[in-house]
N, C-alpha and C positions, 0 to 999 in steps of 0.2 A: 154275551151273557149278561145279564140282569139279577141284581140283588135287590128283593124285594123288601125297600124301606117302611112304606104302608101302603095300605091299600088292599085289595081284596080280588084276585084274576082268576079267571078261570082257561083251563087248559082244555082246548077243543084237536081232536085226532078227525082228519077226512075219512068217511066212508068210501065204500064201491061206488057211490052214487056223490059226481060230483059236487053236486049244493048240498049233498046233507052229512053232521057234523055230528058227531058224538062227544057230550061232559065228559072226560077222563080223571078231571081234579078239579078242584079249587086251592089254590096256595095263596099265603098273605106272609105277612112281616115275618123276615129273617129268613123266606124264603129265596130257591134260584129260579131261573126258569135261562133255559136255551144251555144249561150246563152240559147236555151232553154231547150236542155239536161242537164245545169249544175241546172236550176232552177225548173221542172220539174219531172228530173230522168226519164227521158224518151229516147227510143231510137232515135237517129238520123234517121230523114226521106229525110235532102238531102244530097251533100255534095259540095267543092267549090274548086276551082280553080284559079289559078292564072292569071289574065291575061295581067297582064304586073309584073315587077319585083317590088317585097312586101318585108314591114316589118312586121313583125306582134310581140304582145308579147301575149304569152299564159300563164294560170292562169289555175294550178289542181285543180279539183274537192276537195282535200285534203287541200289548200289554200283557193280557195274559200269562202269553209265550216268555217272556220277561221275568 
């Protein structure tokens, strides 16, 4: 999981058609992203990207649990 310090991502979900991707979000500062695979135990269904220069600080599943 990732807490988004600054910066600017966007969250991309797979379509049916394996190269092509759909915008689902944009999230920035004081945002999470991968929250609900830490809370869940599920696999990740999107994934995210940078789009302007980020901090981010991330937190293991092993932490977390902690």
């Amino acid at each position: 999981m990732a807490f988004i310090v600054s910066g600017k991502l966007e969250v991309n979900k797979e379509t049916e058609f394996k190269v092509k991707q759909v915008v689902v979000g944009v999230i920035s500062d004081g945002s999470m992203a991968g929250n609900a695979c830490m809370i869940d135990r599920r696999s990740r269904s999107e994934s995210v990207r940078a789009l302007t220069d980020s901090a981010l600080l991330g937190i293991s599943l092993e932490h977390f649990e902690e």
